[in-house]
N, C-alpha and C positions, 0 to 999 in steps of 0.2 A: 707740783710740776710733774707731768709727764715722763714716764722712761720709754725709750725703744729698745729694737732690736734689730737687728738685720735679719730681712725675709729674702730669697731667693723665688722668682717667681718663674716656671715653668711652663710654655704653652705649646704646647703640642698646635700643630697646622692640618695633618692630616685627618684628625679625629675631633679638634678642638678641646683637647680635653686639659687642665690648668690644674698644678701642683703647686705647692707651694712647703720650700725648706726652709731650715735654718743654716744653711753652707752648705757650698758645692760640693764638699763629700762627701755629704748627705743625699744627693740628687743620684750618686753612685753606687749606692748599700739599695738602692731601686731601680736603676734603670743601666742598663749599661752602656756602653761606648758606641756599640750600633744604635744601641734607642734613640740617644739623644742626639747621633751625629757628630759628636765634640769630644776629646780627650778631658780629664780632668786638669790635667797640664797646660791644655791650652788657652783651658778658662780663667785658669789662673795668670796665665800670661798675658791677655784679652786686660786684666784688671776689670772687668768689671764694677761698675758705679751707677747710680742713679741715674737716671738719662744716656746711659752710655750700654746701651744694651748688646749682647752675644745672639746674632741671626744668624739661618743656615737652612736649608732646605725642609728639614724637619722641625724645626723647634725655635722658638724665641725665649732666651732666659734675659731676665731681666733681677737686677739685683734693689731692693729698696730698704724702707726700713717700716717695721712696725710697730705704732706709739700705743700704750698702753697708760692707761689713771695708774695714780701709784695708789695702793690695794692701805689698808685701817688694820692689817693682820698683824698681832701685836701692839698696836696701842691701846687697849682695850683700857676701860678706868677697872684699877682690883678696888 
């Protein structure tokens, strides 16, 4: 089976240019409050969810998740 994670995805409108975090306070250790157009407060208040994305003149974040194979590290035969 399959694990994920939650990805944050960031697009810039002006430049087109596309980030991608692991949590909105992550988006904030990079970019700041004028960057992005958005409080982190807000985003969190927003809820953000899959299909339920955060737009604004500058940027579209969109929250999703990202599936990953589950990895053979440690089962190895001794």
């Amino acid at each position: 089976m399959s694990k994920h994670s939650t990805l944050i995805h960031v697009h810039f409108h002006g430049n087109g240019q596309h980030f991608y975090f692991g949590s909105i306070a992550a988006i904030f250790q990079l970019f700041s409050r004028e960057d992005v157009g958005v409080s982190r407060s807000t985003l969190y208040t927003h809820d953000l969810e899959p299909g339920k994305p955060y737009s604004n003149q500058k940027c579209t974040i969109r929250k999703g998740r990202m599936y990953r194979k589950k990895g053979n590290r440690g089962n190895a035969l001794v």
